[in-house]
C-alpha positions in Angstrom: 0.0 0.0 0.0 1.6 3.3 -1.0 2.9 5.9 1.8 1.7 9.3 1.7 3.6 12.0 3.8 1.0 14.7 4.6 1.9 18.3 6.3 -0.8 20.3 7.3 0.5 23.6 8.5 -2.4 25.0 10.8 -1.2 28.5 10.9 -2.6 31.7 10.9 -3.0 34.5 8.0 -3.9 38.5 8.3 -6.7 40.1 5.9 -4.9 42.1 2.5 -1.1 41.3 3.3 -1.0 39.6 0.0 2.7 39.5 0.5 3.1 38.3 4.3 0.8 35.5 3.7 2.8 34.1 0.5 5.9 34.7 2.6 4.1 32.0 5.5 3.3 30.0 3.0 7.0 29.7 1.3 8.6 29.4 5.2 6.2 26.9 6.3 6.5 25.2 3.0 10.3 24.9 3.3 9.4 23.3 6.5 7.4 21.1 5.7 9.9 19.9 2.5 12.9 19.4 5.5 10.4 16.6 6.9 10.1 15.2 3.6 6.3 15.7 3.3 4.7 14.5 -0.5 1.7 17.0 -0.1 1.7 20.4 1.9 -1.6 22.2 2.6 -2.5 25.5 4.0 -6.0 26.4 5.3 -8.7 28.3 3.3 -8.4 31.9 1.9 -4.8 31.4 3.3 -3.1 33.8 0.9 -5.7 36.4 1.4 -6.9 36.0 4.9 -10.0 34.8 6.4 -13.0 36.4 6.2 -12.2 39.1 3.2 -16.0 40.4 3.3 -16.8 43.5 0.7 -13.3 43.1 -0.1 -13.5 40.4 -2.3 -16.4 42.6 -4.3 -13.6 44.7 -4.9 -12.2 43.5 -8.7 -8.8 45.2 -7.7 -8.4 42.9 -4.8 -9.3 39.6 -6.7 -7.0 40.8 -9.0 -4.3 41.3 -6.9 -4.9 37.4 -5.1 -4.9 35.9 -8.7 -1.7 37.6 -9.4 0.1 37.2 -6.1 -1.1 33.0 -6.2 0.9 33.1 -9.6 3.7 35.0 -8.2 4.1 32.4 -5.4 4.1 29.5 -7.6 6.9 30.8 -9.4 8.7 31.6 -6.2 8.3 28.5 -4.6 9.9 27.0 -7.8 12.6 29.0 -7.9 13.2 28.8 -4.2 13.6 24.5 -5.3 10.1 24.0 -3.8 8.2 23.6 -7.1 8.5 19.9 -7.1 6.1 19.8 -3.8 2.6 19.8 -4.7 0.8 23.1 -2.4 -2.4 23.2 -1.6 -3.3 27.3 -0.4 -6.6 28.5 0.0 -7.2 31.9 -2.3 -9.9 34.7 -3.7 -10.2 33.9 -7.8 -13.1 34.8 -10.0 -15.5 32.3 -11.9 -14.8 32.3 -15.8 -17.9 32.0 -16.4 -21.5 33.3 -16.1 -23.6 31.8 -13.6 -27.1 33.2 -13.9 -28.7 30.8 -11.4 -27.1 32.9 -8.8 -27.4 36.2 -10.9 -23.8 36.8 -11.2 -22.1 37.3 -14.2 -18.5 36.1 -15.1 -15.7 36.9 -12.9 -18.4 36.8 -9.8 -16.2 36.2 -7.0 -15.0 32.3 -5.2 -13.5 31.3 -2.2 -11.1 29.3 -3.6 -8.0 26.7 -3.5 -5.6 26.0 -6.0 -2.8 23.2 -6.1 1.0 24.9 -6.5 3.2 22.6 -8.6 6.3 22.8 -10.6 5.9 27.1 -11.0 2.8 26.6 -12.1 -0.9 26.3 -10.8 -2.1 23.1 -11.6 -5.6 22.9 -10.4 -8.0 25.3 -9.2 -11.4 24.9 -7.7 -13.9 26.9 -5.6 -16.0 26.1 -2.4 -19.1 24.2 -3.6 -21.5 24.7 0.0 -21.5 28.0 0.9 -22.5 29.2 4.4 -25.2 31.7 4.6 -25.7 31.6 8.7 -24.2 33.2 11.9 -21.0 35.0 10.7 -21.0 33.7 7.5 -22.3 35.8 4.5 -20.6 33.8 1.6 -23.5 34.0 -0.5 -23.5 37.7 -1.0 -19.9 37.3 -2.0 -19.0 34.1 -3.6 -20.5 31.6 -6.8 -19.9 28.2 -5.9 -17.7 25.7 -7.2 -18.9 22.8 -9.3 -15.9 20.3 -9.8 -14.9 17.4 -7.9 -11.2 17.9 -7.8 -8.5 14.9 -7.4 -5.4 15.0 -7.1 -2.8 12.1 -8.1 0.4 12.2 -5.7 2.8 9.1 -5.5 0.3 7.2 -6.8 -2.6 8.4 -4.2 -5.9 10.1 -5.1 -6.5 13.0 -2.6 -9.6 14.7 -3.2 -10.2 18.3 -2.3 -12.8 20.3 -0.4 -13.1 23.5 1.3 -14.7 23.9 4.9 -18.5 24.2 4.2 -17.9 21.1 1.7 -18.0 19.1 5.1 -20.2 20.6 7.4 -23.4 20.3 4.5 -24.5 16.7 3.5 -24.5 15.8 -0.3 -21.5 17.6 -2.5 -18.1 16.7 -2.4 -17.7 14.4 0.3 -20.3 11.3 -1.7 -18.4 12.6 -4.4 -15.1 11.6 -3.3 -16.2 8.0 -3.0 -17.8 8.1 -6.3 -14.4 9.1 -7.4 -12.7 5.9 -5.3 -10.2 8.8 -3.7 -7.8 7.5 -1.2 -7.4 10.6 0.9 -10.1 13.1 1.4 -8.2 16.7 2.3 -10.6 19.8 3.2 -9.0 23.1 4.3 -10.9 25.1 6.8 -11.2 28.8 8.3 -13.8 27.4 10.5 -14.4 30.2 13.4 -13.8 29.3 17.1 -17.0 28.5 19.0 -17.6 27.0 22.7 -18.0 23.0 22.4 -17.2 23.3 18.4 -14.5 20.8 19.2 -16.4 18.2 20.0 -18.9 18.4 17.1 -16.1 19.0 14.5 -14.4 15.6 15.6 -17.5 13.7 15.1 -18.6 15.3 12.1 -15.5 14.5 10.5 -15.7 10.9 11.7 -18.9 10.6 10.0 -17.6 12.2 6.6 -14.7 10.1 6.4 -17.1 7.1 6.7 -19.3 8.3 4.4 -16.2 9.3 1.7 -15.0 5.5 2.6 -11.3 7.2 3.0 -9.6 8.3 5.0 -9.7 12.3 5.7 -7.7 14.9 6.7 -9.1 18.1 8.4 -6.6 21.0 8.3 -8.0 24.5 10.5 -6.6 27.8 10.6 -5.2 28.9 13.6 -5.2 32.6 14.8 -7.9 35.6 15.2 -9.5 38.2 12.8 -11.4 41.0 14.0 -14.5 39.0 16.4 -13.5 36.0 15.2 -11.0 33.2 16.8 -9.3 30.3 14.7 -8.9 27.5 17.6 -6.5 25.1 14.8 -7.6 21.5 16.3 -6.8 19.7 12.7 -7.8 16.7 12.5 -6.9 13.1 10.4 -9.2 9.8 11.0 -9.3 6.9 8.9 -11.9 5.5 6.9 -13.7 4.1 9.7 -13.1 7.4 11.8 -10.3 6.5 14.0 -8.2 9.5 15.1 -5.1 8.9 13.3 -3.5 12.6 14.7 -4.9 15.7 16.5 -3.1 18.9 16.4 -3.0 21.2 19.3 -5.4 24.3 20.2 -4.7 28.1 19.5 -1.8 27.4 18.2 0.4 27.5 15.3 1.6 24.1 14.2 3.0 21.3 10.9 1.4 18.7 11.1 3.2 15.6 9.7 2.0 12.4 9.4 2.6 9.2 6.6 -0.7 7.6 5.7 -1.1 4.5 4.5 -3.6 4.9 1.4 -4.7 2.5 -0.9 -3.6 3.3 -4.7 -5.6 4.4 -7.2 -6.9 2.5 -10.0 -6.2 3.0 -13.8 -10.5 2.8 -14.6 -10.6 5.9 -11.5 -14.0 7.2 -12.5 -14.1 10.6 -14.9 -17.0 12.6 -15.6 -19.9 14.2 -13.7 -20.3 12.1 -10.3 -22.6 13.3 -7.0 -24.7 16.6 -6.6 -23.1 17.0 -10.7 -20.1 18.0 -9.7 -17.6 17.1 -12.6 -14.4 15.6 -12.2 -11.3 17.7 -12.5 -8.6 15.1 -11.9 -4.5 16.0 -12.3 -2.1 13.4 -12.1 1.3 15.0 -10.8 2.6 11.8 -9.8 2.5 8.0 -10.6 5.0 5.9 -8.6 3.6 5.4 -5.1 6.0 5.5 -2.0 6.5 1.9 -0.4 4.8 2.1 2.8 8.8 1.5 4.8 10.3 4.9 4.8 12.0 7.1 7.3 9.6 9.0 10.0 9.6 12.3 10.0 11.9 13.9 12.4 11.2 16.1 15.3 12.6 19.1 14.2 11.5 22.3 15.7 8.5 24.5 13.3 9.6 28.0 12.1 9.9 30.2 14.6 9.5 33.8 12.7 6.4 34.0 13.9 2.7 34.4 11.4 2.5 36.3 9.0 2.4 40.3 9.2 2.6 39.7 13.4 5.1 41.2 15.9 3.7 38.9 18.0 4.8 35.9 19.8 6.7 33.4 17.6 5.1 29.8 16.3 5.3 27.3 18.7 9.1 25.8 19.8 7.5 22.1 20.5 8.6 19.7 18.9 6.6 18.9 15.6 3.4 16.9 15.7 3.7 13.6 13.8 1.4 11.6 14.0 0.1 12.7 17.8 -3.0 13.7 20.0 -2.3 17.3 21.3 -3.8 17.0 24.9 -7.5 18.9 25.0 -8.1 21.8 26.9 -11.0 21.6 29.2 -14.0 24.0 28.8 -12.9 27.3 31.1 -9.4 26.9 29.6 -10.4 26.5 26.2 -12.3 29.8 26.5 -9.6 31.9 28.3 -7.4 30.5 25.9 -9.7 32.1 23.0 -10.1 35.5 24.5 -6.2 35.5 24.9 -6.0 34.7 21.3 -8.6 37.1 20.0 -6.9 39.8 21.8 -3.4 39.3 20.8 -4.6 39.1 17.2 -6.4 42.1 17.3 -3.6 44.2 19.2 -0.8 43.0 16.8 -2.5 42.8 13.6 -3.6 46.3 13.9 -0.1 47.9 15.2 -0.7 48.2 18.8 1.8 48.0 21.0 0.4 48.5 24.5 -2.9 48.0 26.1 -5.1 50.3 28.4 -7.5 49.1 30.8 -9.5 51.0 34.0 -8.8 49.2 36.8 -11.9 49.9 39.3 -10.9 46.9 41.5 -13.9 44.9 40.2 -14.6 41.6 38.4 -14.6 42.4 34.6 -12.1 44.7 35.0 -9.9 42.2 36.6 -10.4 39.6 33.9 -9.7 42.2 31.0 -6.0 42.8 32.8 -5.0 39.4 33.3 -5.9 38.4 29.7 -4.3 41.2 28.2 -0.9 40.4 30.5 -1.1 36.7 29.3 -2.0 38.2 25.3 0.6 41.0 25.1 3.0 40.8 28.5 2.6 43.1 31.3 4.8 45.2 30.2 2.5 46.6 27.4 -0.9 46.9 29.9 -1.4 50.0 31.3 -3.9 50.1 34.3 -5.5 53.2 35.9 -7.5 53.5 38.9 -10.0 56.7 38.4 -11.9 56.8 42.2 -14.7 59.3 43.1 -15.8 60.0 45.7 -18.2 57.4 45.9 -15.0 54.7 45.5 -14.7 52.3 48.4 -11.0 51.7 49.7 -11.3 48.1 48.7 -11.8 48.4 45.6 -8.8 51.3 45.0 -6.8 48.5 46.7 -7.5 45.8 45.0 -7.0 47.9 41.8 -3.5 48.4 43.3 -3.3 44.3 44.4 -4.1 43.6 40.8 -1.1 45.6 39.2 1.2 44.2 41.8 0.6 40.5 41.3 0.5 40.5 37.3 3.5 43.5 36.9 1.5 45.9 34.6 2.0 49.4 34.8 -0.5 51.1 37.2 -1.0 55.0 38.1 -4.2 56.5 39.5 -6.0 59.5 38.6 -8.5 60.8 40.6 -11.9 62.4 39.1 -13.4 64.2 41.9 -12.3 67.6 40.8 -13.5 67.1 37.1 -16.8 65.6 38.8 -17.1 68.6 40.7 -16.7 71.2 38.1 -19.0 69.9 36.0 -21.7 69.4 38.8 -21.1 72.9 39.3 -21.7 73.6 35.9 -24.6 71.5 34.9 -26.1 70.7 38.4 -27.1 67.2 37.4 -28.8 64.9 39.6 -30.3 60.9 39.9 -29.1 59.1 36.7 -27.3 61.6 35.0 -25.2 62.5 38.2 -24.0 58.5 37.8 -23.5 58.4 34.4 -21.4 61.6 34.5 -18.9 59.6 36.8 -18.6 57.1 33.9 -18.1 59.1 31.3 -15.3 61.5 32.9 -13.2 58.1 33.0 -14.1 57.7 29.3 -12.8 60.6 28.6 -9.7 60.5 30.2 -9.1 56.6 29.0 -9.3 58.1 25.6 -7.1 60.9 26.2 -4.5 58.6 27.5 -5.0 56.5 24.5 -4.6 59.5 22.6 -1.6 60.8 23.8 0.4 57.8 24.4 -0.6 55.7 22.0 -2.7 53.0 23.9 -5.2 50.6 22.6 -8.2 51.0 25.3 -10.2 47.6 26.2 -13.5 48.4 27.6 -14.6 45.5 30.5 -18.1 45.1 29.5 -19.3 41.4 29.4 -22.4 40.0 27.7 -24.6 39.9 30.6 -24.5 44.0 31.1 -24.4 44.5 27.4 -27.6 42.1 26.8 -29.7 44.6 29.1 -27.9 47.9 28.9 -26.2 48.3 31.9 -23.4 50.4 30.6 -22.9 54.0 29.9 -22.7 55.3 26.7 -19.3 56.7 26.1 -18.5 55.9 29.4 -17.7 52.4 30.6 -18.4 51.3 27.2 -15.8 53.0 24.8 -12.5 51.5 24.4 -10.9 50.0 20.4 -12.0 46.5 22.0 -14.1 44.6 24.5 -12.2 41.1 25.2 -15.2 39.4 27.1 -17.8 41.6 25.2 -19.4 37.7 24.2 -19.2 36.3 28.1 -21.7 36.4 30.5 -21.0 37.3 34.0 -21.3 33.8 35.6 -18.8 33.1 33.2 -16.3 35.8 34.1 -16.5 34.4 37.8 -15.7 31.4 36.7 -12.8 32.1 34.2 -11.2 34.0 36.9 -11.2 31.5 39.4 -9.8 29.0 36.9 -7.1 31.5 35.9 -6.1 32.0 39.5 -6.4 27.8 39.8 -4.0 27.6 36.9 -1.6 29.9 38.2 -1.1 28.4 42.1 -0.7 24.7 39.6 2.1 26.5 38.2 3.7 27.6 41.8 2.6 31.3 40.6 1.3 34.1 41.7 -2.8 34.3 41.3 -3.3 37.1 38.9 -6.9 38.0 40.5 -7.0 39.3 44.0 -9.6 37.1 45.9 -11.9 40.1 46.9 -12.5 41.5 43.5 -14.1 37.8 42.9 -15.9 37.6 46.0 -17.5 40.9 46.6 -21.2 41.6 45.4 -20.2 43.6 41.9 -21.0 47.3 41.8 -20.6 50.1 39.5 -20.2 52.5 42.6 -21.5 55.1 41.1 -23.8 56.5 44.4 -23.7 54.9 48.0 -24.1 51.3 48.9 -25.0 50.7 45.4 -24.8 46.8 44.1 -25.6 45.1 40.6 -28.6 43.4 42.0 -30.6 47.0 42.6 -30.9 47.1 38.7 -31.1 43.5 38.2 -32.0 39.7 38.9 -28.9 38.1 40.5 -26.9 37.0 37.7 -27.2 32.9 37.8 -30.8 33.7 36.9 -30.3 36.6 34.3 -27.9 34.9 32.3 -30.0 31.5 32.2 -32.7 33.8 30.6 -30.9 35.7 28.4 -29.2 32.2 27.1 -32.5 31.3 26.2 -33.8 34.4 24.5 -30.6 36.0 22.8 -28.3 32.7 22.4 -31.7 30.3 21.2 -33.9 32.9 20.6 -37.2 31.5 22.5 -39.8 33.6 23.1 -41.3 34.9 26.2 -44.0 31.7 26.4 -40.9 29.3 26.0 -38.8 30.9 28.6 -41.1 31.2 31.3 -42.8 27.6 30.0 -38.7 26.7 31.4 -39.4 27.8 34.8 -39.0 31.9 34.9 -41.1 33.9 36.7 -43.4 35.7 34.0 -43.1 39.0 35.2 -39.2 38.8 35.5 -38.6 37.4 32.3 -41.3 40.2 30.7 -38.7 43.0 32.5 -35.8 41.3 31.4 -36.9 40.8 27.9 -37.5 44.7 27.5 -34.1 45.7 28.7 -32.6 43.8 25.9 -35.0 45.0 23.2 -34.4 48.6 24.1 -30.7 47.8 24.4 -29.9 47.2 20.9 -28.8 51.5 19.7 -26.6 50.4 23.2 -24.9 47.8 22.1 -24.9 48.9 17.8 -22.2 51.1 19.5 -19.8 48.6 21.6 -16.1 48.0 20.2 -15.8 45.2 18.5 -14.8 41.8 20.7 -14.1 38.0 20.5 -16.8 35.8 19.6 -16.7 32.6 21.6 -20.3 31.3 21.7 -22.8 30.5 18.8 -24.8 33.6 19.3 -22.7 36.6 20.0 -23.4 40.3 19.5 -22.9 42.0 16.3 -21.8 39.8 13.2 -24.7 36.8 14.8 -27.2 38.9 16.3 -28.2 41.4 13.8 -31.6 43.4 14.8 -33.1 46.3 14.0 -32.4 49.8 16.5 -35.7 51.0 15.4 -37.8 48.2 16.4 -41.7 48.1 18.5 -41.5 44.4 18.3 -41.7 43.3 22.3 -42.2 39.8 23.2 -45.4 40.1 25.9 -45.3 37.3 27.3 
């Protein structure tokens, strides 16, 4: 049975940096050729970045991909890599009309082309294309309608693009029809909370139903909301893990399968769903299934593309291995550290700024902006008024000791006072005012020095409101903008957990996650005078902005009607609120702004 040496370099790409991407491509690709792979594959859109949106209705764009994918063949060649077949996700155009979609010729397609000898070889485009949550493919792409194969020592290796697998019908049956040996799909398939566990057994089940064995390469890395979590997988034909790759994290993958070799009557034509096949035979003689392992070499460690960030990963390369699973709070932390850091280097940052009130959310921002950037690019500043207890200016102060940012304080009594003077406000507007001074100044500090603010707010406050306007709310990006309160208690608690396992100091001083949380903002004043205690507010808001029941269904769970009526009406009114919240990373199905798109305008109210 022929041996097939497979490298699947889960790594991460930036939007428009044409140029950094190829250059990933050729350093990972060199890689991968020291290990003595056969077939090299990058993820989806991998030259252009992942998602393009209205850029790719942007003909100067597409043209620029389609050059730069022909430019990178020809590099690779002369660089002596041309005799490695490349698979790297691109943006092309279709050559031909397709009036079933109402697109002419050269419509855009999310597409993947095969890199061989300076030349590309074979070209196809994403044939199910998502039209849900985040995705918007439809308004930008035609489908593909080939069923691609590729002939490597002596191995068909059909070819399909992310959606390919997660939609039944297409190119998976098709790969069977077409008696492929190895079923590749490369992926840009966005973080979500428990996606792990579906993606392993859908892949299980597309394998089985391909009848080969199939390789699942992911993109690692962030864009804008979204997180890349990596997690490539390869199972057999009966959907036994074969390898797993780590999480968050930047990796080659190598591993020799044995594959069964394909026949001289392979099918030809149009096979499933009428997808034709476009098969390229690059090479015959098959690999005996005896050769060397590959090695244990270290991956490249200039870091992704276009990123003054940390470098790729010094472990020793994958081959053939399970990368241990994170469990489900450290999964999550470990996707708002990676969301973060993308966001922050992608985008030229080099420090951070956060207010520091001594609370919860503000707490959890620090630490995972010390564990995304290093402390020493986190700025923290404590603003007290008067209405400020002393614990929570301390444990400000406890929280810039333990984790080593940099921390000054700024009192805003005399600005509170001079504009009371002025203005003479009183009840909500008197509060507010308090919030918005230490907008103000975080902006002027960002201004000034150059900082990237984060604003704290978590899902919970920003489902029902309860945040300022330009005051608690502004900031270039809200890390746990798509986590619920409960959930930032317990994400800090398991970040202090993993710290004392590590002999370190907690990052979270114990008091900002045991006291009642409070904007302070007037005397004795707690969350819980505004709103249900937050065990019970987030189960409801789960159900009616993550699954979107109704009123009846919510309170048909067990809510009290009345509560769930009140709580239903803060969110509604909400939305011109949170239409104006920073952008921050998506790590649950249902998350505000690119999943939840409603109307500000609105006089829908569920009655209950």
């Amino acid at each position: 049975m022929p041996r097939l040496r497979l490298a699947l370099n889960q790594i991460d790409s930036t939007v428009g940096d044409l140029a950094g991407n190829a250059d990933a491509v050729v350093r990972w690709t060199r890689h991968s050729a020291g290990q003595g792979a056969h077939l090299v594959a990058f993820p989806e859109m991998m030259l252009t970045g992942y998602p393009v949106e209205d850029l790719a209705l942007r003909s100067s764009f597409v043209a620029a991909s389609r050059a730069a994918l022909v430019s990178l063949a020809t590099r690779l060649a002369d660089e002596g890599l041309g005799g490695l077949p490349v698979v790297v996700g691109h943006l092309d155009r279709s050559a031909t009309a397709r009036p079933k979609y109402g697109q002419p010729a050269g419509a855009p397609q999310n597409a993947v082309a095969v890199l061989h000898g300076g030349e590309v070889v074979l070209s196809l485009a994403k044939h199910h294309l998502p039209n849900y949550g985040v995705f918007d493919e439809f308004r930008y792409f035609v489908p593909g309608d080939t069923m691609p194969v590729l002939r490597v020592r002596g191995v068909d290796v059909a070819l399909a693009v992310c959606e390919d697998l997660w939609q039944d019908g297409g190119r998976v049956p098709a790969a069977r029809s077409a008696r492929a040996g190895l079923l590749l799909s490369v992926n840009a398939s966005p973080y979500e909370r428990d996606k792990d566990d579906t993606r392993l057994e859908l892949v299980r089940k597309r394998a089985q139903e391909a009848g080969c064995t199939t390789a699942y390469l992911a993109m690692a890395g962030g864009q804008d909301e979204l997180v890349f979590d990596g997690d490539s997988i390869v199972v057999d034909r009966d959907g036994t893990v074969l390898a797993r790759a780590p999480q968050f994290t930047e990796e080659c993958v190598v591993l020799d399968l044995d594959l069964p070799a394909a026949g001289a009557d392979a099918p030809t034509g149009v096979v499933d769903d009428g997808l034709r096949i476009d098969r390229v035979v690059l090479s015959e003689e098959p690999v005996p299934g005896d050769g060397p392992a590959p090695s244990d070499g270290p991956a490249p460690s200039d870091g992704p593309a276009s990123s003054d960030g940390p470098a790729s990963s010094d472990e020793p390369l994958l081959s053939g291995g399970h990368a241990e699973r994170l469990d489900d709070d450290e999964e999550v932390y470990a996707a708002l550290v990676a969301g973060l850091r993308a966001y922050v280097t992608k985008n030229g940052f080099r420090s951070v700024l956060v207010g520091l009130s001594g609370g919860i959310d503000s707490a959890l921002v620090a630490a995972i902006a010390c564990d995304a950037v290093g402390a020493r690019h986190v700025h923290g500043v404590s603003m007290p008024s008067r209405y400020s207890s002393e614990h929570s200016r301390g444990d400000a102060a406890e929280l810039a000791r333990r984790t080593g940012l940099n921390f000054r304080t700024v009192a805003i009594e005399a600005m509170f006072d001079a504009y009371m003077g002025a203005l003479g406000l009183t009840g909500l507007a008197e509060e507010n005012l308090q919030s918005r001074l230490r907008g103000t100044l975080l902006m002027a500090l960002s201004n000034q020095e150059g900082h990237l603010v984060l604003a704290p707010g978590n899902k919970s406050e920003l489902a029902v409101g309860y945040s300022t306007l330009y005051g608690d709310s502004v900031g270039g990006y809200g890390p746990i903008k798509d986590v619920y309160k409960t959930s930032v208690f317990r994400l800090a608690e398991w970040r202090n957990r993993a710290a004392a396992a590590r002999g370190q100091t907690p990052p979270i001083p114990e008091n900002s996650i045991t006291k009642p949380p409070s904007a302070e903002l007037r005397p004795g004043q707690v969350d819980t005078d505004s709103l249900p205690d937050y065990p019970v507010l987030d189960a409801i808001l789960d159900l009616y902005v993550d699954r979107d029941r109704g009123a009846d269904e919510i309170v048909a769970a067990g809510y009290d009607r009345e509560l769930v009526t009140r709580t239903l009406r803060m969110v509604d009114t909400a939305e011109y609120k949170r239409r104006q919240y920073p952008p921050g990373t998506k790590i649950s199905a249902k998350g505000f702004g690119r999943d939840r798109r409603l109307p500000v305008t609105n006089r829908w109210r569920e009655t209950g």
